[in-house]
GUTI-354178 format. One record per atom (N, C-alpha, C): x, y, z. Coordinates in pm, whole numbers, plus 50000, padded with zeros to 5 digits. Layout:
REM GUTI-354178
XYZ ...
***
This chain:
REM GUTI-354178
278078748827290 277788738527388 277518725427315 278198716527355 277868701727290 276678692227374 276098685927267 275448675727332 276228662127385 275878656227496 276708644727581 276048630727497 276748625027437 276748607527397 275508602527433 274948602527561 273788596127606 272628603627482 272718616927542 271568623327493 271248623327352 272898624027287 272738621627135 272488607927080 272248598927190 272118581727137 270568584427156 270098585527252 268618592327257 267788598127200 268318605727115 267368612927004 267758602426874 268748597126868 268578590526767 267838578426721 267568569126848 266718563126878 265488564926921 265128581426870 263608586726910 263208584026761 264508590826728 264368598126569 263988578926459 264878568126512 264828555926450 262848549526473 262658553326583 261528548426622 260178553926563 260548570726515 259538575226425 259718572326276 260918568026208 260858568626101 260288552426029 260038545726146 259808530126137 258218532126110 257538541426153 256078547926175 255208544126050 255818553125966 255198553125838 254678538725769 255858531825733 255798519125714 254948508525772 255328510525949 254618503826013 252998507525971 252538517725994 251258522125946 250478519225809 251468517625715 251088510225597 250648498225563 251588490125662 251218474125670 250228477225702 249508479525835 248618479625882 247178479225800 247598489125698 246288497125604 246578485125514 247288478325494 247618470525359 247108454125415 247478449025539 246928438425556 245768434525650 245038444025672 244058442325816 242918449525749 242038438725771 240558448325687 239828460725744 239498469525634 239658481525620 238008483525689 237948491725784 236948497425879 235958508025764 236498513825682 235338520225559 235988520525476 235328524625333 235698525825174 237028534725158 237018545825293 238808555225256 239198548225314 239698542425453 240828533325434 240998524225342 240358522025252 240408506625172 241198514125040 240608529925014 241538534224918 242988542224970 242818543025093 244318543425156 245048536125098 244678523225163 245328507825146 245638508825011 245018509124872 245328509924747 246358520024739 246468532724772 247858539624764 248848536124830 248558531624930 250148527124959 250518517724933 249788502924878 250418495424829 250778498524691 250368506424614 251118512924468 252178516324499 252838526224571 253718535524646 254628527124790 254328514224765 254798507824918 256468504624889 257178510424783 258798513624752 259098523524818 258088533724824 258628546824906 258728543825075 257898534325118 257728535025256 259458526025268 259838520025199 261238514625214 262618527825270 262118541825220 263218547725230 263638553825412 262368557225475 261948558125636 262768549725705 262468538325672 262488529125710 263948521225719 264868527625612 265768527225572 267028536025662 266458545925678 266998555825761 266878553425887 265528548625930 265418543726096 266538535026118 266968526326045 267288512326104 269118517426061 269388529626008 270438534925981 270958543526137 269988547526188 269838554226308 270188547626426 268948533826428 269418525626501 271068520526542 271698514726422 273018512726469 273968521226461 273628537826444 274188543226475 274538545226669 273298548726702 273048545926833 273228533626935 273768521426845 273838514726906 275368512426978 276048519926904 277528522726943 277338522727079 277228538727142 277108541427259 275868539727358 275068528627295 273738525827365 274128511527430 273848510727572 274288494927639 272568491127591 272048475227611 270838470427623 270608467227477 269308462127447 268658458727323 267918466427229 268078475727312 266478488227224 267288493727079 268618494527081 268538499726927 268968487726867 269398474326898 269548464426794 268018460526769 266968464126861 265428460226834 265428468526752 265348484226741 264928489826628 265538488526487 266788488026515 267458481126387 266548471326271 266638462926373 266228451926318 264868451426255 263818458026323 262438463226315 262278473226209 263438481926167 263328490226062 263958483925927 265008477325948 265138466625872 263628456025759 263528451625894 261708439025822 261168450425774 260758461725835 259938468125733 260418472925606 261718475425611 262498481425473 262158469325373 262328458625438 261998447325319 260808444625324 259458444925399 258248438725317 257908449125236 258318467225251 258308477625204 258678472125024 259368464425033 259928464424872 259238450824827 258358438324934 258128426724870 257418432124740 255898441724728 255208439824629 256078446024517 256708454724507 257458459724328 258618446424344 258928438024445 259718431224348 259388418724321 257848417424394 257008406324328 256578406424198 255898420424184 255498423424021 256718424123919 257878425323966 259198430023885 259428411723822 259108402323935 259348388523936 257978384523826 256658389423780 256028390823731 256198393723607 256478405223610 257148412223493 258238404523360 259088397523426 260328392423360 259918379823302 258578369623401 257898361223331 256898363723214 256668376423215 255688377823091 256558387822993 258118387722967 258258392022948 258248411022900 258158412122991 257578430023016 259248436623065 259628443523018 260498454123059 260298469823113 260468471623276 259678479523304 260828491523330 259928499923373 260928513823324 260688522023526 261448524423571 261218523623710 260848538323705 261068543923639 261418557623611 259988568923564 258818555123545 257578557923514 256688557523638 257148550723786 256748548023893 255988560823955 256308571923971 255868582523975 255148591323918 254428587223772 254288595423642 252578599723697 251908596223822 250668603423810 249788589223786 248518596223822 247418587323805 246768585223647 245918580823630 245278575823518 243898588923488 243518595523571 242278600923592 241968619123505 243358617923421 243418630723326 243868623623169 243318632123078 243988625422974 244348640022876 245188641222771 245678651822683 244758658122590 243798650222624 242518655022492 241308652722570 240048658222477 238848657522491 238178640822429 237378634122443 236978628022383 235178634322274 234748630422178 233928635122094 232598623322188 231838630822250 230878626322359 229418627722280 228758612422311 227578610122183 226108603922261 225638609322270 224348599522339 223838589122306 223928574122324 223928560122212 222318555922257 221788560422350 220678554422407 219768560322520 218398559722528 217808562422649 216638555122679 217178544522744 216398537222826 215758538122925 214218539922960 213198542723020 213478555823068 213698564622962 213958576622943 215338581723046 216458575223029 217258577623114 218408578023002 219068594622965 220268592522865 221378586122871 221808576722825 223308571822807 224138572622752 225128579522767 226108585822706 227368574822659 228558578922562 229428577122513 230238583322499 231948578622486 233178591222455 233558581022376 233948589722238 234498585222134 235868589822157 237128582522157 238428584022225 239048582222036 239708587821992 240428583621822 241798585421811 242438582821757 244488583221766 244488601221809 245638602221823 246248614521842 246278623121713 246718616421645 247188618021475 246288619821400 244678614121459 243868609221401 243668598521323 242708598921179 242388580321127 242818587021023 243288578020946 243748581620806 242588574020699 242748585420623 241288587320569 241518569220437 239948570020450 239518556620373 240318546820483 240658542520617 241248531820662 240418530220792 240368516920833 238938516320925 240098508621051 240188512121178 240728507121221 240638500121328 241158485921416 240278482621518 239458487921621 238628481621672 237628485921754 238178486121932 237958491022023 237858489222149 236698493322218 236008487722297 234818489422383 235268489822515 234838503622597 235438501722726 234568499722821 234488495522893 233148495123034 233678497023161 233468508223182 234178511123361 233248506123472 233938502923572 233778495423674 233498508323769 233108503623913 232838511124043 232028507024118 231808509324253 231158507724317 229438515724370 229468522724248 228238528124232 228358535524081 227368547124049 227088550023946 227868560423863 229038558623802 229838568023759 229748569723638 230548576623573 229898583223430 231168577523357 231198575323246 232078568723131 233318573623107 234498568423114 235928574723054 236618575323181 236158567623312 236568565823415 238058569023466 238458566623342 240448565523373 240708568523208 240658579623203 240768583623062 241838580822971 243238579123080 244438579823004 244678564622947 244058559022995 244088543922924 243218541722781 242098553722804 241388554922690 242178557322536 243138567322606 244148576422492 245278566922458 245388556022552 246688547322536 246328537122429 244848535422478 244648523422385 243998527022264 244238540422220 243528549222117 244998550722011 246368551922067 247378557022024 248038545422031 248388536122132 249188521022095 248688515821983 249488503821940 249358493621902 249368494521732 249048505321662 248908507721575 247388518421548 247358517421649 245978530921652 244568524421683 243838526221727 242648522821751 241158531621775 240168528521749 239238534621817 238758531121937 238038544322022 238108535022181 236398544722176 235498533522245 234508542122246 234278532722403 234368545022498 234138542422603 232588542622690 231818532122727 230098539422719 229928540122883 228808544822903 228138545223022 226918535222989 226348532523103 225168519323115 224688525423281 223558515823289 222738520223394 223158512623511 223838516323626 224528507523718 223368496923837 223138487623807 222648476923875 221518478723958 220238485523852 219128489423993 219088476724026 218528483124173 217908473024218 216848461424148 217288447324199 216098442624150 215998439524017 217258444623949 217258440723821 218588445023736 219558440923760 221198437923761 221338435823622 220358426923538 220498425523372 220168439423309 219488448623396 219398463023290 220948467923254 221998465023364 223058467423291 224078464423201 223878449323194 223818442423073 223098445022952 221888448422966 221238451522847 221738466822753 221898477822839 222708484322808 223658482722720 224798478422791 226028473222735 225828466622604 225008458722606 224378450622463 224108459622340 223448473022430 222908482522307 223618490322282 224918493322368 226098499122329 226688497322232 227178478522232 227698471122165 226918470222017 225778471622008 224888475021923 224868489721804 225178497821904 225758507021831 226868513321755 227818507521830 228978509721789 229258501221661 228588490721642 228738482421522 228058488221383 227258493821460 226258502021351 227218515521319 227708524621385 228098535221374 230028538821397 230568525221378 231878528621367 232688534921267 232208532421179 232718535121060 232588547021045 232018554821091 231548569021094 233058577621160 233668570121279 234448572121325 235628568121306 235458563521199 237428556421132 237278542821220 236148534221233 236468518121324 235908505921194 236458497521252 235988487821168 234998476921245 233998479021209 232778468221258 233038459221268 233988450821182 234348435221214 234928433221320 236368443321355 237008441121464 236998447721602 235978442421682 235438448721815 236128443421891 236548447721997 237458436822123 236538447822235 236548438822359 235898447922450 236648446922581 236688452922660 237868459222769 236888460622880 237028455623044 236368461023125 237078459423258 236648466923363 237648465123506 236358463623590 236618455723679 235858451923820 234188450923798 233718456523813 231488450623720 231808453423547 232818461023500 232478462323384 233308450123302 234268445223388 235218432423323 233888419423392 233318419623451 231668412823472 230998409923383 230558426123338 229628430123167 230718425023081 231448429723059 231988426022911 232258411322879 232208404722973 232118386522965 231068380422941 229948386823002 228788383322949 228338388422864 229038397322770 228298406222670 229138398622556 230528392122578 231388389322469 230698369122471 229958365222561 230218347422567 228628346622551 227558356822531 225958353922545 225428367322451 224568365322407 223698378122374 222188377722440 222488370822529 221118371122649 221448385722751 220528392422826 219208394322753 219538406922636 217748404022589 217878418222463 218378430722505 218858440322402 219518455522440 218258460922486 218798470422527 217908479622555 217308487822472 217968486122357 217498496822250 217178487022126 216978491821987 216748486121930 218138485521827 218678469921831 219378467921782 219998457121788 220748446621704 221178434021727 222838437621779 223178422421871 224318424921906 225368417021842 226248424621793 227408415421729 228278411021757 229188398321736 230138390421802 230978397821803 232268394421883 233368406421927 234788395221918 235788398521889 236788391821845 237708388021961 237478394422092 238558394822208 237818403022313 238238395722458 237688405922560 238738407422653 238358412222700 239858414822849 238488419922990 239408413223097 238218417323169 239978417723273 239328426323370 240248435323473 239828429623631 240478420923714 239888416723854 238098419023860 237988412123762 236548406923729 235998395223768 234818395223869 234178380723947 233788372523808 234088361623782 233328352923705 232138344723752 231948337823863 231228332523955 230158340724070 229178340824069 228648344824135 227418337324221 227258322324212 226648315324265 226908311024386 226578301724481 226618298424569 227978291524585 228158281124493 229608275324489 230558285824448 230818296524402 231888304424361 232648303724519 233928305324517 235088304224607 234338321824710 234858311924824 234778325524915 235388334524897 234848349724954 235668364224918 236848360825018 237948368124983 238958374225056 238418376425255 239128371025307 238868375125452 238618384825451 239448391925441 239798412625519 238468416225420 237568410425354 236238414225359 235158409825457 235168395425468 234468391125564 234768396125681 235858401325703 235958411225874 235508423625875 235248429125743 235218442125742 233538448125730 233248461825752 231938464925779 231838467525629 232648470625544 232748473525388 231788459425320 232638449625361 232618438225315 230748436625342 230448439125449 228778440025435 228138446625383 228358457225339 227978464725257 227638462725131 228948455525131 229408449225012 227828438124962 227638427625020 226458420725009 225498425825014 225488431825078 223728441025067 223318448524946 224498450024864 224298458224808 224468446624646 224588437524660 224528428924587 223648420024615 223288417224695 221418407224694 220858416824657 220798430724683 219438440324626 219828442324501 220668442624418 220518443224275 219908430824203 220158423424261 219628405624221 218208405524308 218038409424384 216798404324451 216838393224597 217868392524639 218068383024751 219278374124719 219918365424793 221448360724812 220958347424698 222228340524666 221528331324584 221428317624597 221188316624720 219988301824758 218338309624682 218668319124668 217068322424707 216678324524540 218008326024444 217378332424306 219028324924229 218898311224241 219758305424188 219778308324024 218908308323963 219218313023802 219348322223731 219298334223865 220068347823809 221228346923867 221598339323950 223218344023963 223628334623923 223168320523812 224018317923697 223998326623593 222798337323557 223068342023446 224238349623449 224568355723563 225298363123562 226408360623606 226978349123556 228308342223589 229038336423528 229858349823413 230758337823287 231088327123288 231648322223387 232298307723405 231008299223347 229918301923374 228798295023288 228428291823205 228678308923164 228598309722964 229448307422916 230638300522926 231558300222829 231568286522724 231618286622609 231718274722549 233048277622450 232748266422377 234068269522257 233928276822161 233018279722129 232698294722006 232998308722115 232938308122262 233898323622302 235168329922241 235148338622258 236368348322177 237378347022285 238458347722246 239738347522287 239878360022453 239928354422544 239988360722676 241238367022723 241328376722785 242348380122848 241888380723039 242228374823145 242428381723275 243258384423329 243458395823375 244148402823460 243138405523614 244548395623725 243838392123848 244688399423904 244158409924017 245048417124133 245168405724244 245948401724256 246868391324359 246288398624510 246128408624549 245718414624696 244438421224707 243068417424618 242218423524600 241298420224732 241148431824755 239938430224903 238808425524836 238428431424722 236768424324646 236818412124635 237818402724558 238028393724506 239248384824525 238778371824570 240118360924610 240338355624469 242018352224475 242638351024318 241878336924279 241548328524365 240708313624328 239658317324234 239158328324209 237728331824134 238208331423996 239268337523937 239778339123816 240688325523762 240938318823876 242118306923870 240958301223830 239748295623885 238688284423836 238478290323706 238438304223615 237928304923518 238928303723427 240298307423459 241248303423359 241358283823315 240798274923416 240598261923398 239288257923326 238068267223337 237108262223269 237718265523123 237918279723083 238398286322957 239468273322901 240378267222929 240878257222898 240188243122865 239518239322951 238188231022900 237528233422807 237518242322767 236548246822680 237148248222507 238518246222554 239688253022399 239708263722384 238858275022481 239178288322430 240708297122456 240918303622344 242208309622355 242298318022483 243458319322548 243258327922663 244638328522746 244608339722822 245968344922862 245558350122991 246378347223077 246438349823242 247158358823317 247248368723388 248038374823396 247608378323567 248568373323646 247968374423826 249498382523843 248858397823918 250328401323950 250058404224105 251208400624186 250708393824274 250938412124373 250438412524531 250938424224589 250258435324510 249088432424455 247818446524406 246608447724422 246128455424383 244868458324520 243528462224352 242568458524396 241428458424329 241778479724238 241748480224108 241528495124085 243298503024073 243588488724068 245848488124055 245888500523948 245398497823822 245288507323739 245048522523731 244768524723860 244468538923898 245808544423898 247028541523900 248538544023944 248638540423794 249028552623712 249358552423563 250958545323566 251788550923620 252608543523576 253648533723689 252638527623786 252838516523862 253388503223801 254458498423862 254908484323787 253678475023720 252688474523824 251438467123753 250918469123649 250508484523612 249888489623498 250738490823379 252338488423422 253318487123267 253218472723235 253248462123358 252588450623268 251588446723220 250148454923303 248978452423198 249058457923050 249668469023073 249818477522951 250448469322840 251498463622839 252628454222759 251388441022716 250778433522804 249748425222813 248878420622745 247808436922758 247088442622658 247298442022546 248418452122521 249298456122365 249308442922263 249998433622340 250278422522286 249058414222261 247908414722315 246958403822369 245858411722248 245468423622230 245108430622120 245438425921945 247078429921974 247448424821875 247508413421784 247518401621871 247118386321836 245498384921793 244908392221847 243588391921841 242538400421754 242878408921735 241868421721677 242458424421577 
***
């Protein structure tokens, strides 16, 4: 028994109208502020993955004019067309970063797009307790080449500081640990933990970090590193810390120990500004119930908003500290970050220029705060290339 023309134009235009779905649903999660913290990491996967929503979408609008043969009216040149726009904003962000890519010279490998997240790595790291502040242990992962260190040779330093939105434990995204342990010519990576922002007193995690930085200078060499050449690495509060840990040695560590200058920092969709004049957040925060959260949970680490405690939220605002004795900067700005509008990093790449300090910019546009979580996402092969290079000049 055959199906009749009508009926088969009908399902095909059922079939065009669901496959438009997906996509459509993505935008949604990708440009409209996010109602709690999982949609917001929705939104981060599918804009990593927003090439795949192209293929649905692709097929709908394949459907469509199939059906439109024997369909009288507008409904399948509408879906056409509708599966169409989405097939293409589906592809704007990889071929924004691809347009990214070719300016910073990066050659990307499409073929890595799929390779898994960041959140496993091939090895163990050698895990050390550096500190315990008001009796609270703080731990370390000592990350070392694959190959290992070749004996009598001391080799650069890396300091990592992971970011989050509350209190997580060190080595956050491990495989970057191992990358930047095994690139470049080998490195040591000592990734630390610090005490995340009690309340009321936001510099304990700075101070930390200080006594991290403190240690590792003292005890690299132990580990095949060379004390002279420290560079320090951080993403979202920890690309925060590591700016103020690389441009001030205010306040004291937490432990006992002096802090030593560092040759290079890189900080990852990191706020520089945190005063009253710093550029407003991103809308799709200010709409969002996240986005309040968001503040509350930042006056109580400081102690109130900052009309009210203006000289802690200069302390805690590189763009402040920076003079011309800072070490050579790297930022990397996510172009679609719900935390952070790209104006925050744009004003600091202009002070850093004022200032003569060496420094390198890198805004890829169509990425979402935590891009790096997608190991081998177009974004993370150009931070990766970035890095590599930005290391190398430096350390």
């Amino acid at each position: 028994m055959t199906t009749d023309a009508p009926t088969r134009s009908r399902g095909l235009l059922i079939g065009s109208a669901l496959l438009c779905l997906p996509a459509l649903a993505g935008l949604g999660l990708v440009l409209l502020p996010p109602l709690s913290l999982a949609m917001w990491q929705a939104a981060l996967v599918v804009l990593e993955f927003s090439a795949l929503f192209a293929l649905p979408a692709l097929g709908g609008a394949l459907l469509a004019l199939r059906a439109r043969r024997s369909v009288r009216g507008r409904g399948a040149s509408l879906l056409a067309a509708s599966n169409a726009l989405l097939m293409v904003l589906a592809l704007v962000p990889s071929v924004s970063v691809w347009q990214t890519a070719r300016d910073e010279g990066v050659r990307l490998d499409p073929f890595q797009y799929a390779a898994g997240f960041a959140t496993s790595a091939d090895r163990e790291p050698v895990t050390v307790e550096y500190a315990s502040p008001e009796g609270e242990p703080l731990e370390l992962d000592v990350w070392r080449p694959e190959d290992g260190v070749p004996e009598d040779s001391r080799l650069p330093v890396v300091v990592n500081v992971h970011g989050g939105a509350e209190d997580l434990p060190q080595s956050l995204l491990p495989r970057w640990d191992t990358w930047l342990a095994d690139s470049g010519g080998s490195r040591v990576v000592f990734d630390v933990d610090y005490r995340y922002f009690p309340d009321g007193d936001w510099s304990a995690s700075l101070a930390d970090v200080h006594c991290a930085l403190g240690w590792v200078y003292e005890n690299a060499a132990e580990y095949g590193g060379d004390p002279e050449r420290i560079a320090l690495n951080g993403q979202s509060a920890g690309g925060l810390l590591v700016l103020l840990a690389a441009y001030s040695d205010a306040p004291e560590p937490s432990c006992d120990t002096e802090v030593p200058e560092v040759e290079a920092v890189v900080a990852w969709y990191s706020a520089t500004d945190g005063t009253a004049e710093a550029p407003p957040v991103p809308w799709r925060q200010r709409r969002s119930p996240v986005g309040d959260e968001l503040l509350e949970s930042s006056e109580r680490m400081v102690g109130g908003p900052p009309e009210e405690h203006p000289q802690e939220y200069e302390a805690m605002s590189p763009i402040l500290q920076v003079d011309a004795d800072s070490p050579p900067t790297l930022l990397i700005t996510a172009g679609h970050d719900f935390f952070l509008g790209t104006e925050d990093n744009g004003r600091m790449v202009d002070r850093l220029e004022s200032e003569g300090v060496p420094h390198h910019h890198v805004e890829l546009p169509w990425t979402e705060h935590m891009f790096d979580l997608n190991w081998g996402g177009l974004a993370s092969q150009v931070a990766r290339q970035s890095i590599g290079d930005f290391l190398a000049d430096h350390l």
